[in-house]
C-alpha positions as CSV (number, residue, x, y, z in Angstrom):
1,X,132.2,123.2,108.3
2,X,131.1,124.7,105.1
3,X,128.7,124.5,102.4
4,X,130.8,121.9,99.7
5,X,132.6,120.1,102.4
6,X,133.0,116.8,102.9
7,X,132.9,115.1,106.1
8,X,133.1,111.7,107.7
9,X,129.7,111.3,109.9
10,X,128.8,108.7,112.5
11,X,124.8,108.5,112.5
12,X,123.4,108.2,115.8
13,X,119.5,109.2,115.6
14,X,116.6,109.4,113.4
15,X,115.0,112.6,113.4
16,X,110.7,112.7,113.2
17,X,111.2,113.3,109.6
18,X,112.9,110.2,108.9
19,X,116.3,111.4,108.0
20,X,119.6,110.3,110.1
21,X,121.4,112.4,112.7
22,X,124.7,113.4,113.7
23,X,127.3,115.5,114.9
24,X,130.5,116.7,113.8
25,X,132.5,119.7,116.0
26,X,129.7,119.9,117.8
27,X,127.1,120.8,115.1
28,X,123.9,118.6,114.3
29,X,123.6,116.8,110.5
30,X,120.6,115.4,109.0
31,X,121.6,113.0,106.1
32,X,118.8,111.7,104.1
33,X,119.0,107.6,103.4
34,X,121.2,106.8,106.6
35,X,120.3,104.8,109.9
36,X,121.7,104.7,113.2
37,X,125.1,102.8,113.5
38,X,126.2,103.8,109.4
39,X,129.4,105.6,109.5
40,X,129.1,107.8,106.2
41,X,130.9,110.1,103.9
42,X,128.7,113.4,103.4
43,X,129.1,116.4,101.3
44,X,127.6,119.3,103.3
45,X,124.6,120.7,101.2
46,X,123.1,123.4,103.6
47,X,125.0,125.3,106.5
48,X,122.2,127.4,108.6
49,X,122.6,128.8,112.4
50,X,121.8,125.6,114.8
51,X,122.3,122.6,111.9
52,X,123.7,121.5,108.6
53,X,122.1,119.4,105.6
54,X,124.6,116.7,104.3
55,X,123.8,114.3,100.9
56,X,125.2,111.4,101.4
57,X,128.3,110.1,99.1
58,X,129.1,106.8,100.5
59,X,128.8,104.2,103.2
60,X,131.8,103.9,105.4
61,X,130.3,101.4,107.4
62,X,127.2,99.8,107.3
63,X,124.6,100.2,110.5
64,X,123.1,96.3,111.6
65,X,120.0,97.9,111.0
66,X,120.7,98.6,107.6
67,X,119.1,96.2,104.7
68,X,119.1,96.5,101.0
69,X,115.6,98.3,99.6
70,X,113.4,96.3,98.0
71,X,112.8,99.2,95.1
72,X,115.5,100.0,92.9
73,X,114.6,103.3,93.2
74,X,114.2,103.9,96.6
75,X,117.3,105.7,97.5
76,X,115.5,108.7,94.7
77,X,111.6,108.1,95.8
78,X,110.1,110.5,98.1
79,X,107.5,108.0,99.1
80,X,109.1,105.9,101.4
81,X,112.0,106.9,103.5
82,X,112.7,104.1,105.3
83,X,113.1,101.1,103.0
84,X,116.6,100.9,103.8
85,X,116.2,100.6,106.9
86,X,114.6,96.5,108.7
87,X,111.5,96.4,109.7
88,X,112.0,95.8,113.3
89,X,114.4,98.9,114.1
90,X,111.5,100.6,112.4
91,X,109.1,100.0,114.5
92,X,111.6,100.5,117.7
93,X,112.4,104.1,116.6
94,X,108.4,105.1,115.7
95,X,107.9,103.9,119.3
96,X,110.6,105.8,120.8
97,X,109.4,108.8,118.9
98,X,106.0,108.7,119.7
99,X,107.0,108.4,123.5
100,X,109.4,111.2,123.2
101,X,106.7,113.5,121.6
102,X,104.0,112.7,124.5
103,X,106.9,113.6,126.9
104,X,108.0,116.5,125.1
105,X,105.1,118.3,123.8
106,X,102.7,116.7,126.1
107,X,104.2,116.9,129.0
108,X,103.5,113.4,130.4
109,X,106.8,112.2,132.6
110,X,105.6,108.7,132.4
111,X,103.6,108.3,129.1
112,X,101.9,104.9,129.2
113,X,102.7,103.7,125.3
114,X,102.0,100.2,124.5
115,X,104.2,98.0,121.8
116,X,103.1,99.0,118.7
117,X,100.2,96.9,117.5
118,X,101.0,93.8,115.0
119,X,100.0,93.6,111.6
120,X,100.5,92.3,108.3
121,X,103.3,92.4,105.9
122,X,105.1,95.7,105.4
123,X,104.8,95.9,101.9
124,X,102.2,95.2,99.7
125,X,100.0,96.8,102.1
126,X,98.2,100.2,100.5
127,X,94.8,99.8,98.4
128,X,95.5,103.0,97.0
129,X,98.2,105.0,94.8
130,X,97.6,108.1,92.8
131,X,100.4,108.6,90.6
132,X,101.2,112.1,89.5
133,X,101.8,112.3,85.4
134,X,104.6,114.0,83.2
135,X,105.9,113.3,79.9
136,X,109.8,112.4,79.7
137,X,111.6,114.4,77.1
138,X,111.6,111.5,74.8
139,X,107.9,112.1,75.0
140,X,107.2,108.6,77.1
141,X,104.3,109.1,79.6
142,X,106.0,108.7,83.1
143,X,104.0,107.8,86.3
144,X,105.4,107.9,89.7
145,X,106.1,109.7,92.9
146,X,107.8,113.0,93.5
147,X,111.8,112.9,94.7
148,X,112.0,113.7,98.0
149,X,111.7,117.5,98.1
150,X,111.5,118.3,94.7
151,X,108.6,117.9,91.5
152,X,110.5,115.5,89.7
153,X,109.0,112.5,89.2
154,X,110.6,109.3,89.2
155,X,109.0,107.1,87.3
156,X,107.8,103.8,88.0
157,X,106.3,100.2,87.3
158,X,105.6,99.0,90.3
159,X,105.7,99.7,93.6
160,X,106.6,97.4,96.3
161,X,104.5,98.9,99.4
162,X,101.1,99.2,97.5
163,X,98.7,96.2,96.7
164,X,101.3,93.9,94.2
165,X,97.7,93.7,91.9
166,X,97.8,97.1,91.1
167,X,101.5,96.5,89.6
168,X,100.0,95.5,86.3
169,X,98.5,98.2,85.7
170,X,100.5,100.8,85.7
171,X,103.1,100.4,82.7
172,X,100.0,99.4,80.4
173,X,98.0,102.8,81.3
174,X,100.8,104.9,81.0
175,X,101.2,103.3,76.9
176,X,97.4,103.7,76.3
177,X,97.7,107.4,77.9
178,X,100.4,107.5,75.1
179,X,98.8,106.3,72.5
180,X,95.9,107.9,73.0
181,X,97.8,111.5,72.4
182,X,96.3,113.1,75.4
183,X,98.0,115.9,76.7
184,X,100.0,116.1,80.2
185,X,100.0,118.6,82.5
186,X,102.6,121.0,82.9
187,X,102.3,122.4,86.9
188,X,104.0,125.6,85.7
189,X,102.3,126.6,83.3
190,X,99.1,125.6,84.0
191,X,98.5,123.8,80.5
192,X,97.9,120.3,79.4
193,X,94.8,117.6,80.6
194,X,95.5,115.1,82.7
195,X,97.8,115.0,85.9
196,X,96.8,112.2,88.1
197,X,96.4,108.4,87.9
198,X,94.8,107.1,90.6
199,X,94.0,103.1,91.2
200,X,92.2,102.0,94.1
201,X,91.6,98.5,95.4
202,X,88.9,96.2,97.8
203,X,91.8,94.4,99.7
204,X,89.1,91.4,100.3
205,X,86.8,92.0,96.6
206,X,90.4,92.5,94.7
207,X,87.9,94.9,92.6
208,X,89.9,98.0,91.4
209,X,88.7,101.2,90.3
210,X,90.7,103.4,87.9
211,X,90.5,107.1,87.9
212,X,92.6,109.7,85.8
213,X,92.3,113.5,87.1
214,X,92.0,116.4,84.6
215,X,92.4,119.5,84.3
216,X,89.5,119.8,81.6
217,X,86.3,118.3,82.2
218,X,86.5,116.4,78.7
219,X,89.1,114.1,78.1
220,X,88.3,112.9,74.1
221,X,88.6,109.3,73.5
222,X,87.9,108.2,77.2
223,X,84.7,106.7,77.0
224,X,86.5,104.0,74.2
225,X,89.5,104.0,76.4
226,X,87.4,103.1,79.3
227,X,85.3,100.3,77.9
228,X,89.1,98.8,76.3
229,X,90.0,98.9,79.9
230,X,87.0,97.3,82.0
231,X,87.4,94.4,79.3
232,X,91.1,93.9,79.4
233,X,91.3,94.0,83.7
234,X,88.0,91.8,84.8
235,X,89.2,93.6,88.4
236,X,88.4,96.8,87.2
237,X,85.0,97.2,87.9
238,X,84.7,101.1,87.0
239,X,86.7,104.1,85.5
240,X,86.0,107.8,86.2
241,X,87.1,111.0,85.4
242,X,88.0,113.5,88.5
243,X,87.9,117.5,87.3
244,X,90.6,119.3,88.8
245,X,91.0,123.3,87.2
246,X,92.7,124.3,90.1
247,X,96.4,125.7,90.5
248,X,96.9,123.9,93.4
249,X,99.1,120.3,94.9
250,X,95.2,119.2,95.7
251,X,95.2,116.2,93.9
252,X,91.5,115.1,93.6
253,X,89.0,118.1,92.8
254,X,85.0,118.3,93.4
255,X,83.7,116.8,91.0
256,X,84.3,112.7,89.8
257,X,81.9,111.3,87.2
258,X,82.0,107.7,86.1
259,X,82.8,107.0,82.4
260,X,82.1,103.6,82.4
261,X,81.3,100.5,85.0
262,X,80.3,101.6,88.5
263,X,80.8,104.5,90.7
264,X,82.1,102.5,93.3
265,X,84.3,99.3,94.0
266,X,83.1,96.9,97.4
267,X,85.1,95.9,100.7
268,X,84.7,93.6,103.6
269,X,85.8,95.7,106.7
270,X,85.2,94.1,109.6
271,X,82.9,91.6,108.6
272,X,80.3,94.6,106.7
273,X,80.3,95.2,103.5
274,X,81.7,98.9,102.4
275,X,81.4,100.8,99.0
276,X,84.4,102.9,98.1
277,X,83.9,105.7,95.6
278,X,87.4,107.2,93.2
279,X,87.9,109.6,95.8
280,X,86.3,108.1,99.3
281,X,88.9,108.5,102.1
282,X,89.5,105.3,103.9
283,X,92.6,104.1,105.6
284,X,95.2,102.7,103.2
285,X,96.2,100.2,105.0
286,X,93.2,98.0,105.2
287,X,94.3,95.4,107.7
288,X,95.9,97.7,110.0
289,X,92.6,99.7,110.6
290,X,90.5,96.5,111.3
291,X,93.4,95.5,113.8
292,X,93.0,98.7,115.2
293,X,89.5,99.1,115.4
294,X,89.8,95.6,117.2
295,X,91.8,96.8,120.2
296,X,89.8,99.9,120.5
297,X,86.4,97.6,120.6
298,X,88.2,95.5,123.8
299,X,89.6,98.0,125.4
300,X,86.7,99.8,125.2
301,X,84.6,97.2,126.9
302,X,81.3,97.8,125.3
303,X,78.0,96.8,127.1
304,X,75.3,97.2,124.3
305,X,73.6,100.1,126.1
306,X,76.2,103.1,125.6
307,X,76.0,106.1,123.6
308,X,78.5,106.7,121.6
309,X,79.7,109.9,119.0
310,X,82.0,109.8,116.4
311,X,83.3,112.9,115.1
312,X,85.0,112.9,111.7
313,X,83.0,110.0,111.0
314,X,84.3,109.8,107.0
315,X,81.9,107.3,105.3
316,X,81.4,105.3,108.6
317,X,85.0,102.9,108.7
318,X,84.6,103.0,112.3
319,X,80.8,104.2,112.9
320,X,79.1,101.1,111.6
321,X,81.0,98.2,113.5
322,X,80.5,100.0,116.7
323,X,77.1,100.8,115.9
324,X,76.7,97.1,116.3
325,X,78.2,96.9,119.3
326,X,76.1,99.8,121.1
327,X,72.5,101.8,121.8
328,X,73.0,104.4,119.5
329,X,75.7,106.3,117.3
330,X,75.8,110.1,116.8
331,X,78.2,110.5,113.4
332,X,79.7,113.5,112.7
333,X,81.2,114.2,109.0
334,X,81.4,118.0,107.0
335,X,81.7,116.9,103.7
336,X,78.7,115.9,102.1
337,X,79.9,112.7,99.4
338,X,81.4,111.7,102.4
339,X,78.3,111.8,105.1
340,X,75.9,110.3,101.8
341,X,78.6,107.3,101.1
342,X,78.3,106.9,105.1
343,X,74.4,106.5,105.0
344,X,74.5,104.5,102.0
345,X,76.8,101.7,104.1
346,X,74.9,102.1,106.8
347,X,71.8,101.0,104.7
348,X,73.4,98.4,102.5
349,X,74.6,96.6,105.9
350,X,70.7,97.2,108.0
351,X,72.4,99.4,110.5
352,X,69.8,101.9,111.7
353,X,71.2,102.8,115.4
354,X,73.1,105.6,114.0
355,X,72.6,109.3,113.4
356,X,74.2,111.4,111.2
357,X,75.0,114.6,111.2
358,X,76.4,117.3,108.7
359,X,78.7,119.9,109.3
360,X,82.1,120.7,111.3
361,X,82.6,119.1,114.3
362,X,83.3,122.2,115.9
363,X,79.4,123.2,114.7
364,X,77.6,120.4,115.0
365,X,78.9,118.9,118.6
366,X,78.4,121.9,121.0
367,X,75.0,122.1,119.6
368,X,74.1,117.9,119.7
369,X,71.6,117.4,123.1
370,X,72.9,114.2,124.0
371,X,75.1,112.5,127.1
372,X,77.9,110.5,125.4
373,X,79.4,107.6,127.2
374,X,82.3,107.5,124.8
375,X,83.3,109.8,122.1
376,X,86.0,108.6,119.4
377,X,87.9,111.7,117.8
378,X,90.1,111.3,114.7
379,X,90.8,114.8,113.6
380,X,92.4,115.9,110.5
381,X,96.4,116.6,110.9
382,X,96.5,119.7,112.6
383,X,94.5,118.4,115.4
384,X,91.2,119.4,116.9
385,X,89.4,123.0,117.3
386,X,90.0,124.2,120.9
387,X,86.2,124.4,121.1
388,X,85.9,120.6,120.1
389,X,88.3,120.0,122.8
390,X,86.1,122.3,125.7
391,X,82.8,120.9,124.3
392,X,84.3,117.2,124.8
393,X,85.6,118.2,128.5
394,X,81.8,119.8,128.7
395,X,80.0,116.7,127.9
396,X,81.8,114.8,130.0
397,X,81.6,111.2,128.3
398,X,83.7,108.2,130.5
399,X,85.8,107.4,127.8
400,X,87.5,109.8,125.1
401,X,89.6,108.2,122.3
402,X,91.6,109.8,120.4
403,X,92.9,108.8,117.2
404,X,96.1,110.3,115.5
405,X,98.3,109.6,112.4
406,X,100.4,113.2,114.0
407,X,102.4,112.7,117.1
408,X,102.6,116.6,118.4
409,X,99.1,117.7,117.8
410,X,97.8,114.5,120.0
411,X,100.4,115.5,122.4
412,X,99.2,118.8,122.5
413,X,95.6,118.3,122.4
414,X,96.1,115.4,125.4
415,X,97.9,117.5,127.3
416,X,95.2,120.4,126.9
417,X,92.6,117.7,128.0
418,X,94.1,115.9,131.5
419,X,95.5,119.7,132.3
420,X,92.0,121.3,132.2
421,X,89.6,118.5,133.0
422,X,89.4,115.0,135.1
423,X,90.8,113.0,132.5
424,X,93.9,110.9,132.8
425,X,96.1,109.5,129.8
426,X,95.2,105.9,130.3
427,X,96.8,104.3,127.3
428,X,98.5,105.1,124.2
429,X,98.3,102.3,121.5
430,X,100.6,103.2,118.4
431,X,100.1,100.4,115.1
432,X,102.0,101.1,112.2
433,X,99.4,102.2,108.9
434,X,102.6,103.2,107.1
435,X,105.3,100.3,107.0
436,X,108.8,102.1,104.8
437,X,107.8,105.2,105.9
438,X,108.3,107.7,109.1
439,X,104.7,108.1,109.9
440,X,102.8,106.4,112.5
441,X,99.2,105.8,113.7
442,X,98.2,106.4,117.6
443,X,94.8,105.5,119.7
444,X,94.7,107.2,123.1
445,X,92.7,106.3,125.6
446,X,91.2,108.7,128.4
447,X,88.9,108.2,131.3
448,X,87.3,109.8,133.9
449,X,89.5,110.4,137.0
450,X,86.3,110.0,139.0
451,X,86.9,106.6,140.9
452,X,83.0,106.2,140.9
453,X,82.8,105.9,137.1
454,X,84.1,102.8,135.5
């Protein structure tokens, strides 16, 4: 097999980063844009020690797994990899792989992993898209997301998996952007204003703010622009302008000042009322984290007289709803907008049980004076400081959970936690924040080994 080659190819896995596999004389092939069961013509793209890289040509033979995408430009999009593939077999394969992970990396024989957790439709679902900008070479502003492994942006309209009231949006603001003359930013040469659109929506207000991100801190003709736009969309209850000088993929910088309307949009999340700033991290999938936040409230039987820490406590999604539901709340969060949007909900809903705190988690924990009963985790990607880890096993709460959107650090980080302490793995509950795509959300539940805790 070499590099040009083409090669009939019977797909028989998914790999973890969503692309097909299979084997021809004995040599593995990822093939982007395949499922189990196709039988496929490939053209061999890549030929390195231990596996090849094939494009796929042609369809030989459909997989019964296989559907038609419901984007006509899915099979060129990077961000979803899996539209092609039914909804159903997509959930079968996250669960196989997130079992496969806790055995592999983990090391648990027997890894008690629970259906994945149902939710809502599987498109339509995000409240929030930020669009990277370019300029076509007929000089058309194009908005859109980046083809899988490349910059190129393919642009788009619409967008089947986020919220379908953004949709409207989109080809309208890219024509004002136009007509407005402002420049574009150029990534490689570091020239040109504006390089992000971002639209964010209150899945249960259906209010929207709209954000563009700069490379300048002045955009000319905004302010006008702005006040065009809050009368146009009633939803859009704000505009703002993100400042980004930075050679960098970081899409939102430091500073975000409002041009016109409010500084924030409102949700409903679990029954309180939240308010969500331009650049606020909160789960995308709006349903799916109330589901979750449900099973993790039963499962976690609370009495009303526990103490409870959250570490990366973000602006309180999870933090106030338990707060309700317990003594007292220790909240953990290092970035400041972030820990001041968290008071702010925690005020606007009367919630004073809760105390928050500033700084890392890997600071701020060893140092907090305090017996947890529970402590809910819910690190960044690369999983938790091995100090977070010992200081958890230290304090020595009943229940640990651990919340994950990246299978083989919680593996690893599990696995360093029931090897080195009285902790078993109790229960792993995987729900699916990310429906078209390969990644997948995970709660894990320890406890105490001690038969004389409950």
């Amino acid at each position: 097999m070499q590099q040009g080659s083409r090669i009939e190819l019977e797909i028989t896995d998914l790999n973890q980063t969503g692309e097909g596999v299979g084997r021809y004389q004995g040599q593995v092939v990822f093939v982007a844009d395949t499922v189990t069961g196709d039988r496929v013509l490939v053209r061999i793209d890549r030929c390195l020690r231990h596996y090849a890289e094939g494009k796929l040509l042609e369809i030989l033979s459909p997989s019964p797994h296989r559907l038609r995408a419901r984007c006509i430009v899915a099979d060129k999009c990077g961000g979803c990899q899996w539209q092609h593939i039914e909804d159903s077999y997509q959930s079968q394969v996250k669960l196989q792989q997130i079992t496969e992970t806790l055995k592999r990396i983990g090391g648990f024989s027997d890894p008690p992993v629970a259906p994945l957790l149902p939710t809502t439709s599987p498109l339509g679902y995000r409240n929030k898209a930020t669009y990277p900008l370019r300029r076509s070479a007929t000089g058309a502003v194009q908005a859109g997301y980046y083809r899988s492994r490349s910059h190129q942006i393919i642009n788009l309209n619409q967008c089947p998996v986020q919220d379908v009231r953004l949709n409207p949006l989109l080809a309208t603001i890219k024509e004002d952007i136009a007509e407005q003359g402002w420049s574009i930013y150029n990534e490689e040469k570091h020239q040109g204003k504006l390089r992000h659109l971002a639209l964010r929506i209150g899945r249960r207000t259906g209010e929207i703010l709209l954000t563009l991100i700069s490379k300048d801190e002045e955009v000319q003709g905004l302010q006008a622009m702005a006040q065009v736009w809050l009368e146009r969309y009633p939803e859009v209850v704000g505009v703002a302008l993100n400042y980004n000088p930075q050679k960098s993929n970081v899409i939102f910088g430091e500073q975000t000042r409002t041009i016109a309307g409010q500084a924030y949009l409102r949700e409903i999340f679990a029954g309180l009322t939240y308010h969500l700033a331009a650049d606020t991290f909160f789960q995308v999938n709006t349903e799916a984290a109330e589901a979750l936040l449900g099973f993790i409230v039963e499962q976690l039987n609370l009495q009303g007289n526990e103490t409870l820490i959250d570490a990366y406590c973000g602006i309180g999604t999870f933090t106030l709803p338990l707060a309700k539901q317990v003594h007292h709340v220790f909240g953990i969060e290092s970035q400041t907008a972030s820990l001041a949007q968290a008071q702010n909900n925690a005020k606007i809903n009367q919630i004073n049980n809760i105390t928050f705190l500033e700084g890392t988690v890997e600071n701020i924990l060893p140092q907090l004076d305090v017996s947890p009963d529970i402590i809910i985790i819910d690190p960044p990607r690369k999983g938790c400081h091995p100090l977070v880890l010992d200081t958890i096993l230290r304090l020595k709460p009943k229940q640990i959970v651990y919340i994950s959107c990246q299978g083989a650090t919680l593996a690893r980080d599990l696995q360093y936690m029931c090897q080195k302490a009285d902790y078993f793995l109790d229960l792993v509950q995987p729900i699916d924040f990310f429906p078209q795509t390969v990644h997948l959300e995970s709660a894990a539940f320890l406890r105490r080994s001690d038969p004389n805790v409950i």
